[in-house]
N, C-alpha and C positions, 0 to 999 in steps of 0.2 A: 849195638852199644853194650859194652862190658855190664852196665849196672842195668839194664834190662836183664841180660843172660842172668846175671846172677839172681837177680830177684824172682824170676821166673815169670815175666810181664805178659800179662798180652799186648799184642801189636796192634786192636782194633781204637781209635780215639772214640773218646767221649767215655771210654768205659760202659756201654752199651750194652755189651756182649759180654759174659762172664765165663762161659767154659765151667761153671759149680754148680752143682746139683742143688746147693740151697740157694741158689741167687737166679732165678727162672722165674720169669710171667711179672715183673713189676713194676713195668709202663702203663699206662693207661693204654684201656683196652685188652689189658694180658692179665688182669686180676689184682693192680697195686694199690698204695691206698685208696686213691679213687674209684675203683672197682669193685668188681663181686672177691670173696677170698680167694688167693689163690698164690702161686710158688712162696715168696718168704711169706709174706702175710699168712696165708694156710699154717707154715710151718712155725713161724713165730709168734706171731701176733693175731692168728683169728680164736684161741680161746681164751676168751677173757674171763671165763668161768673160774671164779674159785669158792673152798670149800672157808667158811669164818675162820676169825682165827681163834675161834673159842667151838667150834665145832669138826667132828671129822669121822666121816661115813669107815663105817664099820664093815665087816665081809654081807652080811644082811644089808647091807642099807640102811642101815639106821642111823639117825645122829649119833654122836657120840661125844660127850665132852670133853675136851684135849686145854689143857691150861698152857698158857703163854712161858708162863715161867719153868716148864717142863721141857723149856726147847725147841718145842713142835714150832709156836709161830702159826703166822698163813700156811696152810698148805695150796700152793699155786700149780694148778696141773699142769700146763702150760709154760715155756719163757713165754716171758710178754717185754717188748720195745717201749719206752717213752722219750720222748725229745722234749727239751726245752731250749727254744729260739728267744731271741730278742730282735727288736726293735732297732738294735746298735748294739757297739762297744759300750762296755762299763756298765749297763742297765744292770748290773747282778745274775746273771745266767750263773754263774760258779758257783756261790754262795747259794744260791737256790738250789740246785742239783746237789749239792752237799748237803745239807740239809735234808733234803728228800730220800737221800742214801742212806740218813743216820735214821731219819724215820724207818725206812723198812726194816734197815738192820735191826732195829730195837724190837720189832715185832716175828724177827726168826724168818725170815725172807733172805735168801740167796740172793744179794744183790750188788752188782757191781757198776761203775760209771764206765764211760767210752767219749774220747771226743777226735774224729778222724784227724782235723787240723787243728794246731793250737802254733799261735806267735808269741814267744814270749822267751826273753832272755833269764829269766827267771827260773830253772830245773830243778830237777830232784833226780838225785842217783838212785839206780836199781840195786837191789840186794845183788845181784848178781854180774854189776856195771850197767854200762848206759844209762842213758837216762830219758826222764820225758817231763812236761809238765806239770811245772810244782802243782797248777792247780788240779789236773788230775790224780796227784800225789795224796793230797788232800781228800779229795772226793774217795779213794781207796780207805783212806783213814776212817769216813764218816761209815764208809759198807763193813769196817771191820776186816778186810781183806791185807795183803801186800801188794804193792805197785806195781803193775808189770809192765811189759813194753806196750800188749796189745790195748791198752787202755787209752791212749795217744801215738797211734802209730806215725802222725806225722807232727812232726815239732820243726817248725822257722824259728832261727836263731839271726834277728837282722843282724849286719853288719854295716846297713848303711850305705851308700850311692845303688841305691838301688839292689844291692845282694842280701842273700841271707844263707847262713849254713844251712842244709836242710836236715835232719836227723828223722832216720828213717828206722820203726821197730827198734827205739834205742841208739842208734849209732849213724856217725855222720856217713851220710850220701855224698856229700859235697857242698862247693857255692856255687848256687846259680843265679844268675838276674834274674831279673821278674818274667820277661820272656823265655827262658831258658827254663823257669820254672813251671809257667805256665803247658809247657808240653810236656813236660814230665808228669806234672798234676793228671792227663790224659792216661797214661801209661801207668799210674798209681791207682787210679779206683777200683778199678775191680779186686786188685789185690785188698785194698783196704776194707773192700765191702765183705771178702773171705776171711781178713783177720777177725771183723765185727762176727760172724758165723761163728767162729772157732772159739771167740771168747763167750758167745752168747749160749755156746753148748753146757759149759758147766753150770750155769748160775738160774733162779728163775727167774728175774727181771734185768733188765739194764737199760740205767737211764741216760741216754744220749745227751751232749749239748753241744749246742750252736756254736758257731764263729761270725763276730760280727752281727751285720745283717742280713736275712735272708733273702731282700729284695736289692740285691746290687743286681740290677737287671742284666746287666753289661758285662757279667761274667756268670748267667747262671748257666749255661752251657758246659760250663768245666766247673760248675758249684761240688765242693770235695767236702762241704763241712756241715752245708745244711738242708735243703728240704732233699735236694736230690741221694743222700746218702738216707734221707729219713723214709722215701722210696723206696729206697732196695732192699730193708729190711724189714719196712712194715710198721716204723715207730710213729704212731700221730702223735700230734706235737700240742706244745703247750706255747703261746705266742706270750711276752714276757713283755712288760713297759716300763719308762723308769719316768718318775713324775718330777723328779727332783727339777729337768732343764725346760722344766715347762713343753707343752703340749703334746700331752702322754693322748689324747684321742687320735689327734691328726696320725700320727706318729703309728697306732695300731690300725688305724684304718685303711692309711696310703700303705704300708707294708702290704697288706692283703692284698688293696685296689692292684699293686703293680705286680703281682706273682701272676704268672699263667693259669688256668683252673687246675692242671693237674699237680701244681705247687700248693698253689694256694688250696686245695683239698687235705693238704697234709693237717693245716690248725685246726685244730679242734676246740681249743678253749683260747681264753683270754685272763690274763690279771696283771695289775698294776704292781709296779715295787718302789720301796722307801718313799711310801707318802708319810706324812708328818700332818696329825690333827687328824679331828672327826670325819671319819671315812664316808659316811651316812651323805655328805655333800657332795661325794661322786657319783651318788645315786643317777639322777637323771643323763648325765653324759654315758654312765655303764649301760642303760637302757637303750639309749639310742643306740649306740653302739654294736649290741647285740643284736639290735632289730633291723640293722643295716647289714652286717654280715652275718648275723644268722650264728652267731656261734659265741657261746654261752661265759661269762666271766666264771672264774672259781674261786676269785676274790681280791682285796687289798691287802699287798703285805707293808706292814710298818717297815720303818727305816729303823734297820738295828742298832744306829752307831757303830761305835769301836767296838770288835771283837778280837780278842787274842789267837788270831789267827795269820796266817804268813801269807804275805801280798804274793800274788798273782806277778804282778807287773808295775811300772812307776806309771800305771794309767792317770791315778790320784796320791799322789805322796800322800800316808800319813805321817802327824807328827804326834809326840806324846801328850797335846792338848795342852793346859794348863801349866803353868810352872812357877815356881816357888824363888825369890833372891837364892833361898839355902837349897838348893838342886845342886845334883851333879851336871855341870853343863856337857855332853858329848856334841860333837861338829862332825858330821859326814861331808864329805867333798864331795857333792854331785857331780858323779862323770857325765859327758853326751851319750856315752853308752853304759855307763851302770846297769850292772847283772847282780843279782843274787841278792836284791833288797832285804830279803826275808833274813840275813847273817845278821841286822840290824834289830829285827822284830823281839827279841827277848827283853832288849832295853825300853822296847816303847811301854810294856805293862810293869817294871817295875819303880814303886812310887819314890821320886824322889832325885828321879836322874831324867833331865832334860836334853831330849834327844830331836837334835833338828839337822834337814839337809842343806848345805851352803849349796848353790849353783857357782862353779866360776867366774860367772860374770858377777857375782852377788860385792857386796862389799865386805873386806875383809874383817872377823872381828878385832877387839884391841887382842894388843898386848900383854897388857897390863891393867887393874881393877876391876871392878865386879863383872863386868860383860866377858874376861876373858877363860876360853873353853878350857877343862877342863883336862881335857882329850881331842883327839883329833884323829880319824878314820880314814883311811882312805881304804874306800872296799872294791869290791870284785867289777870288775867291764869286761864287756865283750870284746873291746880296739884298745887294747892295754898302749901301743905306742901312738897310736891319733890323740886318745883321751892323756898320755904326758905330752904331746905338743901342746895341746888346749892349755894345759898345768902350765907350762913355759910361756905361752901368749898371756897369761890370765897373774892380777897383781899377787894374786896370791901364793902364786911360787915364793915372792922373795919373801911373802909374809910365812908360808914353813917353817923355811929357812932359819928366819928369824924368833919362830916360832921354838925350834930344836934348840937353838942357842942357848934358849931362857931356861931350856930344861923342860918344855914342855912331851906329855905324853904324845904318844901315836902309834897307830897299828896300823899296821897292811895287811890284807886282807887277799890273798891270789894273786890280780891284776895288781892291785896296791900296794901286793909286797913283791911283784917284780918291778913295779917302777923304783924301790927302792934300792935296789943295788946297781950297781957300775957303771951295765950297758945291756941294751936288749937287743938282740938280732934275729931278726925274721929275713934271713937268706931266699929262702925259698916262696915267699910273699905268702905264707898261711895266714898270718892275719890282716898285713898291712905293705903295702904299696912301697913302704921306705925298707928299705933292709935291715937298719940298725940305728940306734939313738942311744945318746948316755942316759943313764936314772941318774937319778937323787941322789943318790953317791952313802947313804946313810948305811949302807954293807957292799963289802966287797964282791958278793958274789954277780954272779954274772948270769943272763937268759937267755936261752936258745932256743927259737919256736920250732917246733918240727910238726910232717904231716898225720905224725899218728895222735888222736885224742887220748889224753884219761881224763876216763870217768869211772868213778869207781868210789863206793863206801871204805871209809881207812880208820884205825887205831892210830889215836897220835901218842905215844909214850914218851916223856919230859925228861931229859936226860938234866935238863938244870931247871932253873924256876926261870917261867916266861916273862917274868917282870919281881921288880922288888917287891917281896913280900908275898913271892908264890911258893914258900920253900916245899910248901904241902903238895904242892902235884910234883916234887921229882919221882920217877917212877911209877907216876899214876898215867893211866892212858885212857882217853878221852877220845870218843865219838864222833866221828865227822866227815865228812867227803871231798872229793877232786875233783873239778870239771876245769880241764886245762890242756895245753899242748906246750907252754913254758915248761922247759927244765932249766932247773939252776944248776950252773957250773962254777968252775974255776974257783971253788973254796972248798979249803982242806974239810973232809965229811964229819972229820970229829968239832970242829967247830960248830954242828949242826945244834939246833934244840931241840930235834926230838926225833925218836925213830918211826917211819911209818910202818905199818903192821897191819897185816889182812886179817877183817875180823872174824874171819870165818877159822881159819888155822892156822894165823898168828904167826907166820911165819914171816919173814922182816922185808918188807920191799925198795925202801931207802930211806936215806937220812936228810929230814930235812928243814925249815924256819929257821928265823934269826934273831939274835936281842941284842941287845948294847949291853957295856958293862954297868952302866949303871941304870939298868934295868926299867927305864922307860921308854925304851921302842922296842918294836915285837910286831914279828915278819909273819905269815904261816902262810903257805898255800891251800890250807885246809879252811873247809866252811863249816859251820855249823860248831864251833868250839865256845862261842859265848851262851850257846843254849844250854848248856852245864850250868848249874846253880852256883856249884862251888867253885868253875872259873870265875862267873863273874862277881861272887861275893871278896875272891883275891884282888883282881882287877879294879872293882871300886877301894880296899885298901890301900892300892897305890895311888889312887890318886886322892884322897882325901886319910887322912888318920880315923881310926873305928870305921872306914865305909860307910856304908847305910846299915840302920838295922834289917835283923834275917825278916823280921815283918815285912818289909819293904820287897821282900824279893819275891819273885814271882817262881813258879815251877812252869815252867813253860808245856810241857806232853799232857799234863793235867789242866792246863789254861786251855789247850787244844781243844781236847774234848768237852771240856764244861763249857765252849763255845759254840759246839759242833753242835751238843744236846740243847742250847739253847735255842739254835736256828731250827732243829726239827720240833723241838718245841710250840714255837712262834708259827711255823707253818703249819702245821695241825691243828693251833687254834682260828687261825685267819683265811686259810684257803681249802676247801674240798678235799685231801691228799686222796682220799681211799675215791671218790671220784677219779682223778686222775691218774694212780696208779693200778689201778687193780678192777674197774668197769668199764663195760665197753665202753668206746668212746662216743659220743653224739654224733647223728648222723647232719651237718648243716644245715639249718634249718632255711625256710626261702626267702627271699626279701623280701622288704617292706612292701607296703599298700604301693609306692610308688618302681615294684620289682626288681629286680637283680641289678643292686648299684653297678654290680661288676661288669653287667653283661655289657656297657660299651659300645 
C-alpha cells in the first residue's frame, strides 16, 4: 500500500515489534512499567533523580546555589515521561496537562506535551503548514515552545457516517471508516512510539495525555493513545476523575478493576477534577479508595470556571454567561459539523457583547425588537454542503433571508463564506457525497472542492474596509490561518477584499474574501481575524454607533496566558505537582485486609 511505503511502516500488527533501538524490552516481562528498568523505561524514565531547583552540584560535589530567575530552573538529568489519563471524555485531561506544562515551564524545565491521537475538528495551523490539535497547540503555548507536528501525530477530523479524515504528522492521510481505520491504527504505532523518541530527545520532560478512556476493554489491543503507548515509553500515569456527572469513585475504581495488570500497572496516582465546595468531604471515599487499589490520590482540583482560553471541541458549548438588555447580541449558527469554535472565543471574554450558539432546529430569533441579533455568524464546518442542506431543511434559512433584507449584519467565516456564494461543487466527492449545490447567493463567486488541503498560517492585507466603518485596516494585514480544500472561483480577483500573504516572506499567494456594498456582510476564508483587538473594536462599530468601550475589550494572547498561569497556579496549590512530575513514582501499594480487589 502506497501510504505504508511512504511512511516507512512496519508490516507486523499490534505494533509489537518496533525495529528502534529506543523502543526495546517494554512488555511485561521485558522490563516495562511493570517490571525491573529496562529499554525505554532505562532510557527515558528510570532516572527520576534530580538536582533542586535552587541547588546544583558543582565540579567537587558540592551544593551550589543556582537561582531560578537566572534561568537555570530544575536541572533534570534525565527526560522523564508522565501521562495523564481519564476516566472519560471531557474529565479535563487538557486543561490539566496545560497547566502542568506552564508549571514546569515557569521553573526552567524543558518541557513539551505529546498526545498520539487526538478527535477533534477543532485545529491549529503549523508555522510551517499543517496542522494538529488546537488542544495540543495550547499545551505548546503553556511549555513556551512552538507547535509542531510531533506533538499530535495523529489528529481524526470526523466527517460523519462513520469516516473521519485522518491527518497524519500534520497532513491529511485520507478518509477512512472506522474499520478501515482501525488497521491502519496497527501499522501506525510503532511509528508513532519513534516520533514520541524523537521528540522526547530534545526536551527533559514530556507530559503525555490520554484520549478518552483508558479502559474501553474492547479495543485495548489496538489502544494507540493510552496505557499501551504509556508502555512503550515508560510514562506512568496520573488516573484523572471528573466529579461534576456524579460518581467520581465508581468511575476511578472500575477504570482500574477493568485494565489487565500490565495496564493497570501504568497508574500510579489518583485525583479528582472540578469539584465545587469543601474538599475535606471527600476525605473518607479518597481513603477507601486508595486502600483498595493501592495507589495514592495527589489531590482535588477545584473547578475553574470560564477561562479565556480556546475550546478544544463543541464537547460543552460555552456561552458568554450573563447578559445585559444593552449587550451586543452576536448569533452563531450551530452547524452538525462546526469546526473551529475557538474563531468565536475572543467574543466570549469581551464585556458587553452577548454571544450565544443557535442549533438549527433552535427557534428562530425575531426580526425585529429587543430580542433581535445584532449580528449573525455563520462560521467554519467540516461538511460545508451537508451542513447548507441542514440550512435549507431548517426554518431559518428563510429567517436569513429575511434577516439580510432588514439590513442585517453577517459574516462567513471559511465553510460559512463558502455557503455564501452561488454554488459549491465537490466533483470529486472530497467532502461530500452530492457534487454540487447552490449557496446563499449573497456573492457571486463560486466553490470548487479539490483533493489537495490548505493548511497554512496567512497575512490577510485589506484592500478596502471589511465592513462599514473599517476605513483603518485598508492596508493593514492581519494574522490568521486556512484549513480548507474550497477554492473560490468565477469572480473577477480585483473584486477580492484582501490579498493573502505568506507571513514568513510576504510574498502574495492569492486574492481573496468578500463584502457588500454596503458593508454589512463579509466573507473571509481566513480564521483567526476577530482575535485582533482593533478588528473587532471596528466590527462592534458597525453594529452599534461608539461600539463598546476599549475597557470592554479583551486582548485575547494576554487573556491566554493569564489563563494558562492561572491553571498552573491552581494546581501547585491543590495537587502534589513536584510529586508527580519529578519523583519516582510509587510502587502499588497491596490491597486491602480483604486483598487484591483485582485479583478476580
Amino acid at each position: 500500500m502506497l501510504w505504508r511505503d511512504s511512511l516507512n511502516l512496519s508490516s507486523k500488527e499490534g505494533g509489537e515489534h518496533f525495529g528502534h533501538k529506543l523502543i526495546k524490552g517494554i512488555f511485561p516481562g521485558e522490563g516495562g512499567v511493570g517490571g525491573e528498568p529496562g529499554g525505554v523505561w532505562r532510557e527515558f524514565g528510570a532516572a527520576f533523580s534530580l538536582i533542586s531547583s535552587t541547588q546544583k552540584n558543582d565540579d567537587r560535589g558540592e551544593g551550589k546555589k543556582v537561582s531560578p530567575q537566572e534561568g537555570k530552573g530544575k536541572i533534570v538529568e534525565k527526560m522523564i515521561a508522565r501521562m495523564v489519563l481519564g476516566t472519560g471524555s471531557g474529565v479535563g485531561k487538557s486543561l490539566v496537562v496545560a497547566g502542568m506544562c506552564r508549571f514546569a515551564a515557569r521553573l526552567g524545565v524543558r518541557v513539551v506535551p505529546f498526545k498520539s491521537q487526538n478527535m477533534s475538528n477543532n485545529s491549529a495551523v503549523l508555522s510551517g503548514g499543517g496542522e494538529i490539535a488546537r488542544a495540543q497547540a495550547l499545551q505548546a503555548r503553556a511549555c513556551r515552545v512552538p507547535p509542531v507536528a510531533a506533538m499530535n501525530p495523529l489528529l481524526l477530523k470526523p466527517m460523519g457516517e462513520g469516516r473521519s479524515q485522518v491527518i497524519f504528522m500534520g497532513q491529511p492521510l485520507g478518509v477512512y471508516t472506522i474499520a478501515g481505520y482501525r488497521e491502519l491504527k496497527r501499522e501506525l504505532f510503532p511509528r508513532v512510539a519513534e516520533i514520541f523518541s524523537e521528540l522526547a530527545s530534545g526536551y527533559d520532560l514530556v507530559i503525555l495525555e490520554g484520549a478518552g478512556s483508558p479502559a474501553e476493554i474492547n479495543l485495548l489491543s489496538e489502544d494507540i493513545a493510552n496505557t499501551r503507548i504509556a508502555r512503550a515509553v515508560g510514562a506512568p500515569a496520573l488516573l484523572l476523575g471528573d466529579i461534576e456527572p456524579g460518581g467520581v469513585f465508581a468511575a476511578l475504581y472500575g477504570t482500574l478493576a477493568l485494565l489487565p495488570p500490565e495496564d493497570r500497572d501504568v497508574i500510579r496516582w489518583l485525583a479528582i477534577n472540578k469539584f465545587r465546595g469543601d474538599a475535606s468531604l471527600l476525605g473518607p471515599g479518597m481513603d477507601r479508595i486508595s486502600h483498595l487499589t493501592g495507589r495514592p490520590f495527589l489531590g482535588v482540583i477545584p473547578h475553574l470556571g470560564d477561562l479565556s482560553l480556546p475550546d478544544e471541541d463543541s464537547f460543552r458549548p460555552r456561552t458568554s454567561g450573563v447578559s445585559s438588555p444593552d449587550d451586543l447580541r452576536i448569533v452563531v449558527f450551530e452547524w452538525p459539523h462546526l469546526s473551529n469554535r475557538s474563531d468565536l472565543d475572543p467574543f466570549l471574554f469581551d464585556r458587553g457583547v452577548d454571544l450565544s450558539f443557535l442549533p438549527l432546529s433552535g427557534p428562530a430569533p425575531p426580526l425585529e425588537g429587543p430580542g433581535r441579533p445584532d449580528a449573525v455568524v455563520l462560521p467554519g464546518t467540516r461538511q460545508t454542503i451537508s451542513d447548507l442542506e441542514s440550512l435549507y431543511r431548517s426554518p431559518l434559512h428563510s429567517w436569513l433571508q429575511a434577516y439580510r433584507r432588514s439590513g442585517g449584519a453577517i459574516v462567513g467565516i471559511c465553510g460559512g463564506y463558502q455557503m455564501m456564494g452561488s454554488q459549491i461543487r465537490d466533483p470529486l466527492g472530497v467532502e461530500s457525497s452530492r457534487s454540487e449545490i447552490s449557496g446563499l447567493g449573497f456573492f457571486s463567486h463560486q466553490v470548487l472542492f479539490r483533493e489537495e488541503k490548505i493548511a497554512r498560517p496567512v497575512l490577510a492585507r485589506f484592500r478596502r474596509p471589511p465592513f462599514r466603518g473599517g476605513q483603518s485596516h485598508v492596508d493593514r494585514a492581519l494574522l490568521g490561518y486556512e484549513i480548507r480544500q474550497g477554492r473560490s472561483e468565477g469572480e473577477d480577483p480585483r473584486e477580492a477584499l484582501f490579498d493573502l500573504l505568506d507571513p514568513g516572506d510576504g510574498r502574495f499567494l492569492e486574492a481573496e474574501g468578500r463584502s457588500d456594498p454596503d458593508g454589512r456582510i463579509f466573507g473571509s476564508p481566513v480564521h483567526g481575524l476577530f482575535d485582533d483587538t482593533d478588528f473587532r473594536r471596528a466590527f462592534y462599530g458597525l453594529l452599534r454607533r461608539g461600539g463598546i468601550p476599549d475597557a470592554c475589550l479583551s486582548e485575547s494572547s494576554r487573556e491566554i496566558d493569564r489563563a494558562l498561569d492561572r491553571v498552573a497556579d491552581l494546581l501547585a496549590r491543590e495537587i502534589d505537582l513536584e510529586a508527580f512530575l519529578f519523583k519516582e513514582p510509587p510502587r502499588p501499594l497491596p490491597g486491602g485486609v480483604s486483598g487484591d480487589p483485582f485479583g478476580g
